[in-house]
DRENBALO-51897 format. One line per 5 residues: number of its first residue (from 1); for each residue x, y, z of C-alpha. Coordinates in steps of 0.2 Angstrom, whole numbers, padded with zeros to 4 digits. Layout:
NUM	X Y Z  ...
***
This chain:
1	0090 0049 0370  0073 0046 0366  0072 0062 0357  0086 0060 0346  0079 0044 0342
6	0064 0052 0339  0070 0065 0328  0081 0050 0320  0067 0040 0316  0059 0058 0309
11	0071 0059 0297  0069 0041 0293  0051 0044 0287  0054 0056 0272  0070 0044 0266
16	0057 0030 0264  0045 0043 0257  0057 0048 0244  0061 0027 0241  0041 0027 0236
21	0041 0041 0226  0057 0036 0216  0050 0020 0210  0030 0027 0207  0041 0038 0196
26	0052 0028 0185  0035 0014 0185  0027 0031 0176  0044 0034 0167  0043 0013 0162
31	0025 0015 0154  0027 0031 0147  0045 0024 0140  0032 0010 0131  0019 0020 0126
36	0030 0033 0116  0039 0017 0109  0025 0010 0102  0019 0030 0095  0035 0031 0085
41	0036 0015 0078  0017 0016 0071  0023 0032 0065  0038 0028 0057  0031 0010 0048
46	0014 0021 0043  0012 0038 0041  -0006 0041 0044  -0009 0051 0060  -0024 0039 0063
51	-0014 0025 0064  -0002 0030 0076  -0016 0035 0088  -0023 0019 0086  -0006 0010 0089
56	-0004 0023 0107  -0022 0016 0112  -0016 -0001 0110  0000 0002 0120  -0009 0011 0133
61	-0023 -0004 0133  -0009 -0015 0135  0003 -0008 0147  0004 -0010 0165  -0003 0006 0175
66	0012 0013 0185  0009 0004 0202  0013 -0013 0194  0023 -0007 0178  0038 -0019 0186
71	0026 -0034 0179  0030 -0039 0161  0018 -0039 0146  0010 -0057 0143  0015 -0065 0125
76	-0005 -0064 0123  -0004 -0043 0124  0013 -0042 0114  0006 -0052 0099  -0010 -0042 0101
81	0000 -0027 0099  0012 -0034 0086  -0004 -0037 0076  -0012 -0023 0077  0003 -0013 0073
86	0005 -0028 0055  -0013 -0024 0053  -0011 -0004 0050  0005 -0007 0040  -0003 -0015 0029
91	-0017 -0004 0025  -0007 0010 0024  0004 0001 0011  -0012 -0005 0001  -0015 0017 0002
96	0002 0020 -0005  -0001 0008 -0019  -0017 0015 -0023  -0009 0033 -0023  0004 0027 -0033
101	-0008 0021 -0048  -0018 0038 -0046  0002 0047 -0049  0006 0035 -0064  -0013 0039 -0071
106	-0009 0058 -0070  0007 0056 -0076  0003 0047 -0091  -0012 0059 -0094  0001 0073 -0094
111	0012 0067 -0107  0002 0057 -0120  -0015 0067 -0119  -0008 0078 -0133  -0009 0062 -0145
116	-0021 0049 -0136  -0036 0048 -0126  -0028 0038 -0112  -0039 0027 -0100  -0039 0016 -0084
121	-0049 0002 -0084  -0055 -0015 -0076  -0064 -0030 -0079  -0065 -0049 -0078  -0057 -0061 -0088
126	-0057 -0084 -0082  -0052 -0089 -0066  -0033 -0093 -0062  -0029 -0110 -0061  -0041 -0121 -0047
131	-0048 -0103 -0041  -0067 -0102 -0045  -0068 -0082 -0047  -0065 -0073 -0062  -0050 -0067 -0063
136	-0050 -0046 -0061  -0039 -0039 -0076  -0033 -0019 -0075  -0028 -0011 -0089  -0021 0006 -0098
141	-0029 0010 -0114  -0022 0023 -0124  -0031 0028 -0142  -0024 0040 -0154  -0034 0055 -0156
146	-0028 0056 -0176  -0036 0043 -0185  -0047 0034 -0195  -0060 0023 -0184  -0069 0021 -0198
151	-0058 0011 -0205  -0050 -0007 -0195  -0038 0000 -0182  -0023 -0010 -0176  -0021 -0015 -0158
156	-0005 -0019 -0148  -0007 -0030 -0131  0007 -0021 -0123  0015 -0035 -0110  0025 -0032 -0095
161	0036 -0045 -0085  0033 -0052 -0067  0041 -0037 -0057  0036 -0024 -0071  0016 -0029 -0072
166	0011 -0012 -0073  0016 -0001 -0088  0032 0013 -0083  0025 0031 -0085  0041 0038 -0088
171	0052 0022 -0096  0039 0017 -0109  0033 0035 -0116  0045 0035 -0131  0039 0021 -0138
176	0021 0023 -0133  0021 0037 -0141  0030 0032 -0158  0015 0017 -0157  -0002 0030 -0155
181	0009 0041 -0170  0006 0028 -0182  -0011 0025 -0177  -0010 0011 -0166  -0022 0007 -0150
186	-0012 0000 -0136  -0019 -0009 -0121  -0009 -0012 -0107  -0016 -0026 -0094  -0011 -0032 -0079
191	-0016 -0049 -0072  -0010 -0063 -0063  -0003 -0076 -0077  0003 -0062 -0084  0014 -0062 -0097
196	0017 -0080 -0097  -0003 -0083 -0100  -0014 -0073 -0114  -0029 -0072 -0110  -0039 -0069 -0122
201	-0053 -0058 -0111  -0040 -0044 -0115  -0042 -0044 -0134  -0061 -0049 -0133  -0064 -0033 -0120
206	-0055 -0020 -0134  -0062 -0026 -0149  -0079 -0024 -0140  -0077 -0009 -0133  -0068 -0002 -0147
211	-0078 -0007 -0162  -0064 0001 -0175  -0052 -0010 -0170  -0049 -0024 -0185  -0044 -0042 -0176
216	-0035 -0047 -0188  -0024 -0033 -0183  -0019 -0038 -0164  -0001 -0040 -0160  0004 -0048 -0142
221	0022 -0039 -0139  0030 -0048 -0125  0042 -0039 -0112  0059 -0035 -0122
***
């Protein structure tokens, strides 16, 4: 009797063995479950390899290690990793942005290099509103590569709308290029006021830069 109690309790032991072992496991499988989570969501919102390591360390500092994953994360280690992971997002989109520009610059390069010397530029024009910094102005400049600049030259402020700030590469070609075939300069800036407010900065920076240019030749022409 005592034997089979013996070898009862024997068989008892790996059973509670196998109870322990189960839940080390699925505590690994919980904090591995929340690690790769946080991987392929810094993946998917940015691209960057970087970033997504970055996002694994901040889930691994984060989570619980496997002998207490049953304990939930804190509100103060979720909004740490939520702002970590808003952090990267938004480098990675101010790195798109940036791309983006460098693809319209080419693009425009491509297509009106035959008939223009096409630029990027930026400088400084009055502060907006109550702001006390000057405010930062971007701009294309294209200037045709037949013509006189002897003589005075006529410059367009080419405008664009609220959502369309920035000139279209591909939209605004046509015209762009029936403008520079007749001679004309075009600057295209981009600025916050824009195209409600003209600043003058815009007109004063091309006729300086540009000494051929006649003022008496500038013509603002609005979004259509």
């Amino acid at each position: 009797m005592n034997a089979n109690s013996h070898e009862k309790r024997d068989d008892d032991a790996p059973a509670g063995g196998d109870l322990t072992a189960r839940r080390g496991a699925a505590a690994g499988l919980s904090a591995a479950a929340l690690l790769f989570a946080a991987v392929l969501a810094a993946t998917l919102g940015a691209p960057d390899p970087a970033i997504a390591q970055d996002a694994a360390a901040a889930a691994t500092a984060t989570a619980p290690a496997p002998a207490s994953a049953s304990a939930p994360l804190t509100r103060a280690q979720l909004e740490e990793f939520r702002s970590t992971l808003e952090r990267h997002m938004r480098q990675e989109r101010g790195r798109l942005a940036s791309l983006q520009g460098q693809v319209d610059v080419v693009t425009l390069h491509m297509r009106l290099s035959d008939i223009a010397h096409v630029d990027h530029v930026r400088f400084f024009g009055p502060a907006s509103g109550e702001a006390t910094e000057p405010r930062s102005i971007r701009a294309y400049v294209f200037v045709p590569k037949e013509m006189d600049q002897g003589s005075g030259g006529s410059l367009v402020v080419w405008q664009r709308g609220e959502d369309e700030q920035e000139i279209e590469s591909w939209s605004d070609v046509p015209e762009l290029r029936e403008l520079l075939g007749r001679g004309v300069t075009i600057i295209a800036p981009d600025y916050d006021g824009a195209p409600e407010e003209r600043l003058e900065a815009v007109t004063e920076y091309a006729l300086d830069r540009y000494p051929f240019l006649d003022a008496d030749r500038v013509e603002w022409r609005p979004p259509s």
